[in-house]
PDB file of N, H, CA, C and O in Angstrom:
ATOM      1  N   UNK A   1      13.984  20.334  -1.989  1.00  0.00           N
ATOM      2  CA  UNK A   1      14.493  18.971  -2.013  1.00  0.00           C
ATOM      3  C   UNK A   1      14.434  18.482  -3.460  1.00  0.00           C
ATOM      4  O   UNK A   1      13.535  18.643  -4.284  1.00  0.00           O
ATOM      5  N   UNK A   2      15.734  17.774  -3.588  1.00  0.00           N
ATOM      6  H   UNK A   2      16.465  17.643  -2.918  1.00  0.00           H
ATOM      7  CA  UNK A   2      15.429  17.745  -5.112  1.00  0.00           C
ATOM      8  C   UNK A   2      14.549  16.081  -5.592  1.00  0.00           C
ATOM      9  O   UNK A   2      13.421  15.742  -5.232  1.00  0.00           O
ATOM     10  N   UNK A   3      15.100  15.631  -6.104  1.00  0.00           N
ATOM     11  H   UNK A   3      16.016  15.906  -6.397  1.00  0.00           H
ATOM     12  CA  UNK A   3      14.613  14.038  -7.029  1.00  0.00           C
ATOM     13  C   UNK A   3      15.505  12.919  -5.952  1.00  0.00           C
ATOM     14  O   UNK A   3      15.178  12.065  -5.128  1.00  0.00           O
ATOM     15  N   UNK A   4      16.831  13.483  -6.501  1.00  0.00           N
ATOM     16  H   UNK A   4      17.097  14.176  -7.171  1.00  0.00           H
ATOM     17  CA  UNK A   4      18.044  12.742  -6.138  1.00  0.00           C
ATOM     18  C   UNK A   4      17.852  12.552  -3.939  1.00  0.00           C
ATOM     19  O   UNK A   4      17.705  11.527  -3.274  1.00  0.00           O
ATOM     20  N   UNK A   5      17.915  13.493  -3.648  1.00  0.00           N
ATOM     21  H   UNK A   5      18.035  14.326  -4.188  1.00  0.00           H
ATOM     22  CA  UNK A   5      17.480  13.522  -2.302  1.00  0.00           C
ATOM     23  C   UNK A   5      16.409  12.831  -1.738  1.00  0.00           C
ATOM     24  O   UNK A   5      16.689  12.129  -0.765  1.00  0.00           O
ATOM     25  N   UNK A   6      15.252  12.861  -2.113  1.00  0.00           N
ATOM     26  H   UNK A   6      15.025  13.431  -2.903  1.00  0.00           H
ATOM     27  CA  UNK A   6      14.052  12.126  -2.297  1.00  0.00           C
ATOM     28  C   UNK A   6      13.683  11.020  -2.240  1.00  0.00           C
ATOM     29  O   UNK A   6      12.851  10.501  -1.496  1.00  0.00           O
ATOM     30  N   UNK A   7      14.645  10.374  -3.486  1.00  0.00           N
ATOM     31  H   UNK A   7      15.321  10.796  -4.090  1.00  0.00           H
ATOM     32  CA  UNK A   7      15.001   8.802  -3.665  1.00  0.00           C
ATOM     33  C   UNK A   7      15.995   8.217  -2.329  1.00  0.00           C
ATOM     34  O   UNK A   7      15.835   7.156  -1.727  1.00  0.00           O
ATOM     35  N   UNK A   8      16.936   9.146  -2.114  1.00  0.00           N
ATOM     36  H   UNK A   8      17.066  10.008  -2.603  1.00  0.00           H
ATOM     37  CA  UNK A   8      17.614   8.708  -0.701  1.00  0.00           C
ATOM     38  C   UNK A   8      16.717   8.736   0.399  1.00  0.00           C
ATOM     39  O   UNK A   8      16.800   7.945   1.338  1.00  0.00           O
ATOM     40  N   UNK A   9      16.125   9.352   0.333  1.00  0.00           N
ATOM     41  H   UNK A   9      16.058   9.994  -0.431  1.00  0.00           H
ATOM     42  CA  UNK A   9      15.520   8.999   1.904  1.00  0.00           C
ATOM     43  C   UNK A   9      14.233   8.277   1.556  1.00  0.00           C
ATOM     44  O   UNK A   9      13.702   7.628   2.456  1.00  0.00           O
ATOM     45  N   UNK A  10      13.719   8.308   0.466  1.00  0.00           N
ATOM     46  H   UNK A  10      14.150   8.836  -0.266  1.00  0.00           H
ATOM     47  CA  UNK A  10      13.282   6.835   0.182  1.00  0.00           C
ATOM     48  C   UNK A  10      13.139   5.673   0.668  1.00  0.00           C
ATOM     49  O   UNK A  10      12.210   5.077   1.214  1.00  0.00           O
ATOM     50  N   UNK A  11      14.612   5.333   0.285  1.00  0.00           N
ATOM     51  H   UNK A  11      15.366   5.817  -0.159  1.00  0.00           H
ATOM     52  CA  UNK A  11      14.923   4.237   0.547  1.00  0.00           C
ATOM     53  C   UNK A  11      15.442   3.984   1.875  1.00  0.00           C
ATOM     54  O   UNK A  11      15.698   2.838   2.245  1.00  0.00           O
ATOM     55  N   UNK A  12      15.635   5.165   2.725  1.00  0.00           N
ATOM     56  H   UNK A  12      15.427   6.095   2.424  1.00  0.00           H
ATOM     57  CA  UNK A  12      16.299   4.945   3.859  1.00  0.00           C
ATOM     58  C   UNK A  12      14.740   4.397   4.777  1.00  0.00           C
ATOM     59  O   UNK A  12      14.654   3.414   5.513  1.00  0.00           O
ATOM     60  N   UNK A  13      13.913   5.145   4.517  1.00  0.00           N
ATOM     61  H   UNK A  13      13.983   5.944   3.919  1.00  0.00           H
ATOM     62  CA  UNK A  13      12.066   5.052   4.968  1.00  0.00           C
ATOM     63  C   UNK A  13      12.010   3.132   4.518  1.00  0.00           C
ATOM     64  O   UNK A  13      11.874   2.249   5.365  1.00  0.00           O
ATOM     65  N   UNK A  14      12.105   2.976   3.527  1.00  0.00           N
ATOM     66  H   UNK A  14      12.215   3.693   2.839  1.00  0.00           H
ATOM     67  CA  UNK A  14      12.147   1.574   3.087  1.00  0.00           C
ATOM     68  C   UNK A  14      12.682   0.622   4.199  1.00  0.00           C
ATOM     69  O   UNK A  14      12.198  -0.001   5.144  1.00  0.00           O
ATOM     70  N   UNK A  15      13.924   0.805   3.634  1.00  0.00           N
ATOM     71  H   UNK A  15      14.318   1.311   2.867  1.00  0.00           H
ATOM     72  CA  UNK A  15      14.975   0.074   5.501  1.00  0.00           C
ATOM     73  C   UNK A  15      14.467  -0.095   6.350  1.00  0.00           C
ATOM     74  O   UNK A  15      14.821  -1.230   6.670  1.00  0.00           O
ATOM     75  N   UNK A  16      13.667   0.315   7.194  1.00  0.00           N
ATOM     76  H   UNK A  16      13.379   1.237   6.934  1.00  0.00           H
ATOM     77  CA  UNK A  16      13.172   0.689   8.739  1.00  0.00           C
ATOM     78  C   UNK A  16      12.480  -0.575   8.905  1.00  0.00           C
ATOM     79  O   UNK A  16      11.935  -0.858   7.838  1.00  0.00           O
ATOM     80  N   UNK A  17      12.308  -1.303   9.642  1.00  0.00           N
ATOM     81  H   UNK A  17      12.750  -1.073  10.509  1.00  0.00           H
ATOM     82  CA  UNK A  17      11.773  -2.565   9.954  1.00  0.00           C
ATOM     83  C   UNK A  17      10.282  -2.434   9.577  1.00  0.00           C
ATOM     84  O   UNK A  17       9.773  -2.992   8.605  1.00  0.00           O
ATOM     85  N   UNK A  18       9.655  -1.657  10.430  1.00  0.00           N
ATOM     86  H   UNK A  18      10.069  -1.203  11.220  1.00  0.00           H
ATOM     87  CA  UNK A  18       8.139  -1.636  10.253  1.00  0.00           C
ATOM     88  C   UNK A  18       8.120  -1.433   8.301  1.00  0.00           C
ATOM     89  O   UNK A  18       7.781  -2.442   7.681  1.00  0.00           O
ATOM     90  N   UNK A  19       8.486  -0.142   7.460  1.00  0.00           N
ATOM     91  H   UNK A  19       8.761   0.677   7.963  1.00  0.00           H
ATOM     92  CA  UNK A  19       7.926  -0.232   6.296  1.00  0.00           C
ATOM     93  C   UNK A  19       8.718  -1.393   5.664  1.00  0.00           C
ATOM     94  O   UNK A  19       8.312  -1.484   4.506  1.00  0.00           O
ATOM     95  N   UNK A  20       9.803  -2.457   5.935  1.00  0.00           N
ATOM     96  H   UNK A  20      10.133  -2.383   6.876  1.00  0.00           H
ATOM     97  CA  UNK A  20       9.866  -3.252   4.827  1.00  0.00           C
ATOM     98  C   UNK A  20       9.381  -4.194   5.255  1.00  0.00           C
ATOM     99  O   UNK A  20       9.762  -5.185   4.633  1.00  0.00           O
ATOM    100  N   UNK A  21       8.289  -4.553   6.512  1.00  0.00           N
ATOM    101  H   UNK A  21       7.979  -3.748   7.018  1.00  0.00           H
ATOM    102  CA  UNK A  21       7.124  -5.819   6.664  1.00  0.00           C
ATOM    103  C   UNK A  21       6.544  -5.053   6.498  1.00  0.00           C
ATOM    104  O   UNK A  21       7.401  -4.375   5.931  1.00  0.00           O
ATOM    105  N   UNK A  22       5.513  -4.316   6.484  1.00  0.00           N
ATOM    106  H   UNK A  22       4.816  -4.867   6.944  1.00  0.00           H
ATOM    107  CA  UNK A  22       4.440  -3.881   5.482  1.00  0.00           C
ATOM    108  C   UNK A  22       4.921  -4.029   3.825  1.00  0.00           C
ATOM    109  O   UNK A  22       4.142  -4.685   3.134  1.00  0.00           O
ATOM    110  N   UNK A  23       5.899  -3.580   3.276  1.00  0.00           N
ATOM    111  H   UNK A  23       6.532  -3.047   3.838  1.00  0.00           H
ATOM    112  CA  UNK A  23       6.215  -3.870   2.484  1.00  0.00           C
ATOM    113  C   UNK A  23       6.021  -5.412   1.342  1.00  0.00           C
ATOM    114  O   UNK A  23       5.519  -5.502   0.222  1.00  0.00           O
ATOM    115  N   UNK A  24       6.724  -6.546   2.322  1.00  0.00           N
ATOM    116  H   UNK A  24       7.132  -6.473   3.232  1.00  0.00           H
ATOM    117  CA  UNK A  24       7.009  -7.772   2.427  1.00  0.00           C
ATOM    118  C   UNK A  24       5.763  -8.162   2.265  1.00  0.00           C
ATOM    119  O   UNK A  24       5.572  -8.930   1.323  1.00  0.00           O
ATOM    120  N   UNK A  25       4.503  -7.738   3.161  1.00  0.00           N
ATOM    121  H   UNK A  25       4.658  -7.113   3.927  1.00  0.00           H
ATOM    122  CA  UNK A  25       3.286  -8.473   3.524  1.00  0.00           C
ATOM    123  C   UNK A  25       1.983  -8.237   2.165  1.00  0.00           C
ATOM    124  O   UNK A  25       1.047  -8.965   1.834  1.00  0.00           O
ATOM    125  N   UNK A  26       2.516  -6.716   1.558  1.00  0.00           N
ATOM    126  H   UNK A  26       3.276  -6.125   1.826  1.00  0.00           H
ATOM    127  CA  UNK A  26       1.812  -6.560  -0.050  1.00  0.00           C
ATOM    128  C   UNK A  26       2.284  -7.560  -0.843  1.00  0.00           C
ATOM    129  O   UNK A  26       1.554  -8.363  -1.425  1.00  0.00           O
ATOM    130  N   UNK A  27       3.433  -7.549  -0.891  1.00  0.00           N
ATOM    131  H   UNK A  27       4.026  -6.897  -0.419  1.00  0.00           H
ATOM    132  CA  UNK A  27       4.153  -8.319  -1.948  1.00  0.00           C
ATOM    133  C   UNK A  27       3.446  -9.379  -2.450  1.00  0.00           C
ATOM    134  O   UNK A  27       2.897  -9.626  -3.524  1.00  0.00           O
ATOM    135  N   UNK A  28       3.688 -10.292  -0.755  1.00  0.00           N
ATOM    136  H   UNK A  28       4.134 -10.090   0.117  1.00  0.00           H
ATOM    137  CA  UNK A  28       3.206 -11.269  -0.990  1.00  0.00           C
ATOM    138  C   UNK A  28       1.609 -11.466  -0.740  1.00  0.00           C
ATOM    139  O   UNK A  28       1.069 -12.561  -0.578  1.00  0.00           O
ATOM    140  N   UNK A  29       1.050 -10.389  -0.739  1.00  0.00           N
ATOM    141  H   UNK A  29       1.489  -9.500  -0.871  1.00  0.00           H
ATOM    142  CA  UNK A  29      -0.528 -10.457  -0.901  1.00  0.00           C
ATOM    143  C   UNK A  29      -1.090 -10.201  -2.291  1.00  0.00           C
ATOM    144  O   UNK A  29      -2.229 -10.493  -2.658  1.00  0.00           O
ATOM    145  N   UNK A  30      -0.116  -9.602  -3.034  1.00  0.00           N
ATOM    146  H   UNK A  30       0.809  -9.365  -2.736  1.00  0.00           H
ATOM    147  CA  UNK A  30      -0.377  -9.628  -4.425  1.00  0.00           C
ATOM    148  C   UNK A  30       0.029 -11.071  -5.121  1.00  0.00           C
ATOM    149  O   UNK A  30      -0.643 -11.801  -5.849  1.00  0.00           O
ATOM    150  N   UNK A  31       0.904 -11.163  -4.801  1.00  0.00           N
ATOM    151  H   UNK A  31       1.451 -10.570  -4.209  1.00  0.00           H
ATOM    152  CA  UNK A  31       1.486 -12.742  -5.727  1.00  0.00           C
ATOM    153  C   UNK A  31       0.349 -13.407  -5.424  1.00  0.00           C
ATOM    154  O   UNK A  31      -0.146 -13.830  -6.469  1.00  0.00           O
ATOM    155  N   UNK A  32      -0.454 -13.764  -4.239  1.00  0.00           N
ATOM    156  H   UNK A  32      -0.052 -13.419  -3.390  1.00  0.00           H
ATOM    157  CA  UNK A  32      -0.788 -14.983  -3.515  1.00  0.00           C
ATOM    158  C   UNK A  32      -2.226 -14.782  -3.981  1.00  0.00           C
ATOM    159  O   UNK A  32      -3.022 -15.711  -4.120  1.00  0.00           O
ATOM    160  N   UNK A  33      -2.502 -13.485  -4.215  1.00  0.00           N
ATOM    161  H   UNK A  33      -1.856 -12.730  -4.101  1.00  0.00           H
ATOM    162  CA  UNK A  33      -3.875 -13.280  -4.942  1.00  0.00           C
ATOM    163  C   UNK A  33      -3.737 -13.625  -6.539  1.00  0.00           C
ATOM    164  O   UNK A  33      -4.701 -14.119  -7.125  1.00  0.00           O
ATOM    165  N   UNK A  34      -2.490 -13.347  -7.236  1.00  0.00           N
ATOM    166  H   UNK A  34      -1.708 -12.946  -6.760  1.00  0.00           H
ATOM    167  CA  UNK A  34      -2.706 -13.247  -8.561  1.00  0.00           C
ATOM    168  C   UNK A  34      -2.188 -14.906  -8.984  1.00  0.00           C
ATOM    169  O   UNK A  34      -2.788 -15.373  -9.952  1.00  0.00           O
ATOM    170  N   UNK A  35      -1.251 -15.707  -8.407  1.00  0.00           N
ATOM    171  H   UNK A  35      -0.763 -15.327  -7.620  1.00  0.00           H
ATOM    172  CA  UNK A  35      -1.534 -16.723  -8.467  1.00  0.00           C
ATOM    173  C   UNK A  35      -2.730 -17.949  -8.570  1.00  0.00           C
ATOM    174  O   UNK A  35      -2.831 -18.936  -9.298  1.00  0.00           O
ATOM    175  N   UNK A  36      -3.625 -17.361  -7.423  1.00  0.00           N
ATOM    176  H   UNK A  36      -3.543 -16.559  -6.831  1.00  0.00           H
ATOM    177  CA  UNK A  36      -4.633 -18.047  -6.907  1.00  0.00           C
ATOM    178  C   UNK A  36      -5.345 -17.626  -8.206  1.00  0.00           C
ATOM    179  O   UNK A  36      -5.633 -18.634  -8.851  1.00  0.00           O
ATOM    180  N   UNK A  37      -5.749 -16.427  -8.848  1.00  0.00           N
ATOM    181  H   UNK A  37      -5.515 -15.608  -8.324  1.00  0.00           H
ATOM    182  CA  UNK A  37      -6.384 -16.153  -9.790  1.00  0.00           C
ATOM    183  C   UNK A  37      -6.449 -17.288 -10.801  1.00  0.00           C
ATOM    184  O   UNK A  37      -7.392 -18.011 -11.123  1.00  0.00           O
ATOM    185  N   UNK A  38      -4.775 -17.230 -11.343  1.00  0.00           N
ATOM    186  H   UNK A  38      -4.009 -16.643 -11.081  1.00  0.00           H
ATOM    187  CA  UNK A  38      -4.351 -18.166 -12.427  1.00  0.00           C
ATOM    188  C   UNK A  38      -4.578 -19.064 -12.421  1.00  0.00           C
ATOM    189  O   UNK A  38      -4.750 -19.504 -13.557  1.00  0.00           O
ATOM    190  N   UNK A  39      -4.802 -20.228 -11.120  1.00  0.00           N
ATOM    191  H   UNK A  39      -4.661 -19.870 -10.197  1.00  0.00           H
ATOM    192  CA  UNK A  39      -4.644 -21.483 -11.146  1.00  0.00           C
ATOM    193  C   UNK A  39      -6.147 -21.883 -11.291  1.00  0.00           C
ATOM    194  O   UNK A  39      -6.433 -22.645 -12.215  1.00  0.00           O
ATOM    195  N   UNK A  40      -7.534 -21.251 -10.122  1.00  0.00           N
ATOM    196  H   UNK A  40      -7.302 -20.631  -9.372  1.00  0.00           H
ATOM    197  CA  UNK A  40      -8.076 -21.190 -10.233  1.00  0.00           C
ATOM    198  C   UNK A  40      -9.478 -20.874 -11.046  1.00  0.00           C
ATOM    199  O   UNK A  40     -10.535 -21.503 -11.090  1.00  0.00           O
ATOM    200  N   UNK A  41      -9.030 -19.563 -11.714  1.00  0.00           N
ATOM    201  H   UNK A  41      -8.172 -19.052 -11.678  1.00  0.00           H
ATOM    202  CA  UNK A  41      -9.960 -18.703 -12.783  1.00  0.00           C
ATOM    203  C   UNK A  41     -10.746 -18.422 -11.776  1.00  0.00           C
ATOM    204  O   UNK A  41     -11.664 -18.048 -12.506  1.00  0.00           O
ATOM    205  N   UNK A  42     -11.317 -18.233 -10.368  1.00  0.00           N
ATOM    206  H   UNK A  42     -10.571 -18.536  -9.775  1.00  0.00           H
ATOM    207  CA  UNK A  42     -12.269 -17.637  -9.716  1.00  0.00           C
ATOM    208  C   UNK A  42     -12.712 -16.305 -10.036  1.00  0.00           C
ATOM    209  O   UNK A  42     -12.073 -15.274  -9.827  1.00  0.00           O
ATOM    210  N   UNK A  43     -13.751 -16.394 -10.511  1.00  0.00           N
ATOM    211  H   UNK A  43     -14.270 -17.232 -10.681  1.00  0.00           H
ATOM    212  CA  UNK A  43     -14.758 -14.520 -10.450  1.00  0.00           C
ATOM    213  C   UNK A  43     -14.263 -13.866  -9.544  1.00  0.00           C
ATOM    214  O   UNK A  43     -13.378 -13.029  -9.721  1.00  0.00           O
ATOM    215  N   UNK A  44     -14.827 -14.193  -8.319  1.00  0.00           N
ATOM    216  H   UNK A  44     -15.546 -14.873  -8.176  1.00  0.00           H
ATOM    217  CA  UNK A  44     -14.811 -13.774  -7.167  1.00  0.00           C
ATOM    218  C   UNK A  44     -13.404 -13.364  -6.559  1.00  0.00           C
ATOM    219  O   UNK A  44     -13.413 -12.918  -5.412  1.00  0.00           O
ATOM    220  N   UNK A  45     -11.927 -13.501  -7.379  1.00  0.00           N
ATOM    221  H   UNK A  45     -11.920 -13.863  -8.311  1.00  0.00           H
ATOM    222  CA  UNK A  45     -10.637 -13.282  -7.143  1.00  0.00           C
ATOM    223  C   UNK A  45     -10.532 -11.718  -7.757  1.00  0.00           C
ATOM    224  O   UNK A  45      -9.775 -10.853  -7.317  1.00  0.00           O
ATOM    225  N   UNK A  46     -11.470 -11.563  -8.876  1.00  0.00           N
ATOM    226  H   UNK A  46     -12.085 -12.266  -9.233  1.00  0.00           H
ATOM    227  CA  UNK A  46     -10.895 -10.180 -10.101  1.00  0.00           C
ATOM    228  C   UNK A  46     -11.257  -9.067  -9.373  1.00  0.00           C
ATOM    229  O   UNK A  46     -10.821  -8.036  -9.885  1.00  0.00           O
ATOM    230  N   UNK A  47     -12.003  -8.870  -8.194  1.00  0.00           N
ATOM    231  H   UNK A  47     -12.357  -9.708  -7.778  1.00  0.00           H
ATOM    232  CA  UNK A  47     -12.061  -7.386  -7.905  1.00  0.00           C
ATOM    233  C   UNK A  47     -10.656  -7.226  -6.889  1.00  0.00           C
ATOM    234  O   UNK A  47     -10.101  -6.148  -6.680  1.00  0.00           O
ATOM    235  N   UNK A  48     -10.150  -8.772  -6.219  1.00  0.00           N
ATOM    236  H   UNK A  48     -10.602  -9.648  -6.389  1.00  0.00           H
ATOM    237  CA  UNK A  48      -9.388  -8.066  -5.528  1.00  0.00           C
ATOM    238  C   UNK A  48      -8.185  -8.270  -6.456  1.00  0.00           C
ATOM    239  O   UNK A  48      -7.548  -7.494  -5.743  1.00  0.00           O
ATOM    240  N   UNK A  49      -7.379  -8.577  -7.309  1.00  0.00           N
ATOM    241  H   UNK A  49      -7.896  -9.207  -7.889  1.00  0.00           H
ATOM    242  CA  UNK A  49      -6.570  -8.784  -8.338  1.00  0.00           C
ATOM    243  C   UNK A  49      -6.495  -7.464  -8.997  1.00  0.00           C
ATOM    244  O   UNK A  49      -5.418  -6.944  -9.287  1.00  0.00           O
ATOM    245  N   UNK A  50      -7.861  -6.824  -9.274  1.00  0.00           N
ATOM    246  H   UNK A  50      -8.736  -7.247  -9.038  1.00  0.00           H
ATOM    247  CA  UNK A  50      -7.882  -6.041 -10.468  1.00  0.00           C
ATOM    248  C   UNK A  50      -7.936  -3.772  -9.366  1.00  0.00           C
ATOM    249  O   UNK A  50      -7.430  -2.688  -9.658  1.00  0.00           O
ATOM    250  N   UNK A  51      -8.809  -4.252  -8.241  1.00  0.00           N
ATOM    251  H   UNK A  51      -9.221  -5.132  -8.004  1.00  0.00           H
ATOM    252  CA  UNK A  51      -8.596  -3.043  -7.624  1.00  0.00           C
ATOM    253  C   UNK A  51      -7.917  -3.320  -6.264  1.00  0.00           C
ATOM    254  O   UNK A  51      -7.331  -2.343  -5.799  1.00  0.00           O
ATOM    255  N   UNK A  52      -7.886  -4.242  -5.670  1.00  0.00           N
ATOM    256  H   UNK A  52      -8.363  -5.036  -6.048  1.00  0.00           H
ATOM    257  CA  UNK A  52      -7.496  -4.454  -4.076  1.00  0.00           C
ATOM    258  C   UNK A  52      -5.899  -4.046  -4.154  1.00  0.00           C
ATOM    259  O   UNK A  52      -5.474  -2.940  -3.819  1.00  0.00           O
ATOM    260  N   UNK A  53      -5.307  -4.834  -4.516  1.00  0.00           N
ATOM    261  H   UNK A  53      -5.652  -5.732  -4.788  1.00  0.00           H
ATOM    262  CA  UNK A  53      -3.734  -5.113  -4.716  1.00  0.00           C
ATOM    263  C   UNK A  53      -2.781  -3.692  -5.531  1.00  0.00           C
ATOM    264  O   UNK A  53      -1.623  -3.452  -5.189  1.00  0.00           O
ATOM    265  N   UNK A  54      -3.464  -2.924  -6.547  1.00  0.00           N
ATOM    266  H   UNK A  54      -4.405  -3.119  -6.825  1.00  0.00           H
ATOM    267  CA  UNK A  54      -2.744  -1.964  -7.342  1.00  0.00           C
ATOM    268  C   UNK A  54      -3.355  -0.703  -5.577  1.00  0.00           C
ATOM    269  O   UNK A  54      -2.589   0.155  -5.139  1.00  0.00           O
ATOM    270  N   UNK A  55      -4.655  -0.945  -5.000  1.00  0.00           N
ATOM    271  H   UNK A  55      -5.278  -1.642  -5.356  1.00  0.00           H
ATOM    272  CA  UNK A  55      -4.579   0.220  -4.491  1.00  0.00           C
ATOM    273  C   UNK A  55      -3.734  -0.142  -3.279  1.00  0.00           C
ATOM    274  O   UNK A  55      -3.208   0.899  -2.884  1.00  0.00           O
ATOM    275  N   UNK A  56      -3.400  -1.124  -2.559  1.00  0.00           N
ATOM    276  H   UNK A  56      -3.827  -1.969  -2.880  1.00  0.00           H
ATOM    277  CA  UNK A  56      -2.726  -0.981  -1.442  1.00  0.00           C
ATOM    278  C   UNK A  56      -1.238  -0.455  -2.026  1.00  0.00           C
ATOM    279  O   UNK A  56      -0.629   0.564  -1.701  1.00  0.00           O
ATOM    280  N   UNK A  57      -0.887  -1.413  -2.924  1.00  0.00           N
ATOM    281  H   UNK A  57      -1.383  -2.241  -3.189  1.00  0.00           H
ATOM    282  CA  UNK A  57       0.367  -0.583  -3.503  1.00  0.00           C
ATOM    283  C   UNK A  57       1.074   0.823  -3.798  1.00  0.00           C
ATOM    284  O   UNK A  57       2.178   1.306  -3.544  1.00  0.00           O
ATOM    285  N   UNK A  58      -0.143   1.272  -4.488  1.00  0.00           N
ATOM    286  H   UNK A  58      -1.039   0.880  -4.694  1.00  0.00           H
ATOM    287  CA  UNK A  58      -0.290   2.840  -4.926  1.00  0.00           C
ATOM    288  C   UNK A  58      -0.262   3.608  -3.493  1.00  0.00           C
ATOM    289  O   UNK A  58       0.334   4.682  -3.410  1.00  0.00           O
ATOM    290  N   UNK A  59      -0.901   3.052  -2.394  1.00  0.00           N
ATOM    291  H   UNK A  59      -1.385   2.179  -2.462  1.00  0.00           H
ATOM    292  CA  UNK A  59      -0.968   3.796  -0.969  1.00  0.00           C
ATOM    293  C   UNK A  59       0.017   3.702  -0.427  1.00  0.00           C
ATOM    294  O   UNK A  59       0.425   4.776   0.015  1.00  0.00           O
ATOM    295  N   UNK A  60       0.997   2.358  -0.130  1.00  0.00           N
ATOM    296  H   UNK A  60       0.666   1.485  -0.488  1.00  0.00           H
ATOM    297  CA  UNK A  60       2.345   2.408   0.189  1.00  0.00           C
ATOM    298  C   UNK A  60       3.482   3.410  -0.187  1.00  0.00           C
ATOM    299  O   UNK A  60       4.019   4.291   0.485  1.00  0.00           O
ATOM    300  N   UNK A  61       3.741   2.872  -1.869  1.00  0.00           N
ATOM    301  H   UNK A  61       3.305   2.156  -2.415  1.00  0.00           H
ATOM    302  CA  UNK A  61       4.264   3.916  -2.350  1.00  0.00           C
ATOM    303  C   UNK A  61       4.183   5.753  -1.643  1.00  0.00           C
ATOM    304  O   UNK A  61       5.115   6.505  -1.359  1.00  0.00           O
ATOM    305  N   UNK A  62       2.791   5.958  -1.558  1.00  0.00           N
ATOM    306  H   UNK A  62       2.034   5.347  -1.788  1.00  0.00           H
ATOM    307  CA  UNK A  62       2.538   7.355  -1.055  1.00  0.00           C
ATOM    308  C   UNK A  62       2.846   7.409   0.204  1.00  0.00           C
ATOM    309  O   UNK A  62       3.227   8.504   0.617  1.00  0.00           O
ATOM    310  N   UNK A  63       2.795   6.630   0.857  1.00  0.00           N
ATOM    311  H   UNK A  63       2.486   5.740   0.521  1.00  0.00           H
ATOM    312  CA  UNK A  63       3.047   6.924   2.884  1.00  0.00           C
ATOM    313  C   UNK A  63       4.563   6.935   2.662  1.00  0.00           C
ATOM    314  O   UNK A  63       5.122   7.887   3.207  1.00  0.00           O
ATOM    315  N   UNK A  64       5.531   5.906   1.835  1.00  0.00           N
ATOM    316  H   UNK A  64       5.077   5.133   1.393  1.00  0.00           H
ATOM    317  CA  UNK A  64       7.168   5.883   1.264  1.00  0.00           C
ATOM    318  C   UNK A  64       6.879   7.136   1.204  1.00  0.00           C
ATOM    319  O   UNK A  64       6.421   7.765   2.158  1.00  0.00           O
ATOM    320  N   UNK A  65       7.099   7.573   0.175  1.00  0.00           N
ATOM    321  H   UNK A  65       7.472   7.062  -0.600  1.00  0.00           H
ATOM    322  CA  UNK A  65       7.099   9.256  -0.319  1.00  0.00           C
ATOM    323  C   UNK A  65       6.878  10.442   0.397  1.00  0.00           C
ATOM    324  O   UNK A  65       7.623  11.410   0.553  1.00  0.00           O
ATOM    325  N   UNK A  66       5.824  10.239   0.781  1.00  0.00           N
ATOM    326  H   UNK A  66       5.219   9.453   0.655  1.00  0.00           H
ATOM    327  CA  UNK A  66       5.175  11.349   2.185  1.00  0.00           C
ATOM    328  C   UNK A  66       6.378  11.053   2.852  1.00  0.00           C
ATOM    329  O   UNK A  66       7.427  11.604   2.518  1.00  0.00           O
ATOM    330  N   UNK A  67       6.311  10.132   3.878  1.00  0.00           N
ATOM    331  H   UNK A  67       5.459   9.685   4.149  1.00  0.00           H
ATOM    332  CA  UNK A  67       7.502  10.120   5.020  1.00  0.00           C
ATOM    333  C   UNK A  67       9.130  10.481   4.169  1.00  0.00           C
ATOM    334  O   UNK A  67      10.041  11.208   4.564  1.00  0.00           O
ATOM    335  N   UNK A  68       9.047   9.795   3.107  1.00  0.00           N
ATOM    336  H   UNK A  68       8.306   9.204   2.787  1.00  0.00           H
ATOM    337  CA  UNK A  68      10.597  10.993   2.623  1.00  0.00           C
ATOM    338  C   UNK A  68      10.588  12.369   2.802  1.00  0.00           C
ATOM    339  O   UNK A  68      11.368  13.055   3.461  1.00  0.00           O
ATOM    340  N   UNK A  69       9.769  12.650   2.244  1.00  0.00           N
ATOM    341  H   UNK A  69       9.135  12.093   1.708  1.00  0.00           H
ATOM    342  CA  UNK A  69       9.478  13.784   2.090  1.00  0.00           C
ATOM    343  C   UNK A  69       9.558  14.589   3.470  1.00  0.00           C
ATOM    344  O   UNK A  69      10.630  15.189   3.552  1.00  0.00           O
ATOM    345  N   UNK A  70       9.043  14.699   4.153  1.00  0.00           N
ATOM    346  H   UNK A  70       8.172  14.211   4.086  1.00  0.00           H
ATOM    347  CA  UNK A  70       9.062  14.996   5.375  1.00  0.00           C
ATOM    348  C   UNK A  70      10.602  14.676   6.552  1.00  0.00           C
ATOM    349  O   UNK A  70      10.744  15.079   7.707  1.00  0.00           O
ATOM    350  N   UNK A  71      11.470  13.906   5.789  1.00  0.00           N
ATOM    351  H   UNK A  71      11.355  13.578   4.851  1.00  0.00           H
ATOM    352  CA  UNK A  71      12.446  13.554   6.551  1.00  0.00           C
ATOM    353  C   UNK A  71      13.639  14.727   6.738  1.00  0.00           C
ATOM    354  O   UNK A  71      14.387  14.599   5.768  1.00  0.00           O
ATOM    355  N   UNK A  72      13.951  15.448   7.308  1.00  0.00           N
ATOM    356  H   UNK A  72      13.343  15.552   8.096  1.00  0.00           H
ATOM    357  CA  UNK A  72      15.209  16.191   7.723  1.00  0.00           C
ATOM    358  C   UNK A  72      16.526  15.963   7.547  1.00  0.00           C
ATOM    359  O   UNK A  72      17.264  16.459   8.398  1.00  0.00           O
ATOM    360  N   UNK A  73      16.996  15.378   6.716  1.00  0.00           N
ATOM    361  H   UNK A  73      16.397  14.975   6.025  1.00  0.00           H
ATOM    362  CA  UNK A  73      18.413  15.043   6.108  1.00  0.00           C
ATOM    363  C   UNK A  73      18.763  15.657   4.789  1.00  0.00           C
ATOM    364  O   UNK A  73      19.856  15.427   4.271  1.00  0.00           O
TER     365      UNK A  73
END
């Protein structure tokens, strides 16, 4: 499978109702954390700002990928 293939079913994995509300629901769990950061300055915001939010992301991305990967087209 090449790059080009990859990225297509990608995005087709993306589409699917369930991964673009999981999707939707990081998004806005990152904004809503890194906002709150800004306005606030809370301590208690930087572990999840600084590790919470890049790792759910980084894990999405990989379940995207995995399930391309694995797709039969």
């Amino acid at each position: 499978m090449n790059s080009e293939t990859l990225g297509r079913n990608a995005r087709r994995v993306v589409r699917t109702p369930v991964y673009a509300s999981i999707g939707i629901v990081i998004g806005v769990f990152a904004m809503t954390t890194l906002i709150l950061y800004w306005v606030t300055l809370d301590p208690a915001l930087i572990p999840i700002v600084s590790t919470g939010t890049p790792i759910a992301v980084i894990a999405y991305v990989a379940v995207v990928f995995t399930k391309a990967a694995r797709t039969k087209r």
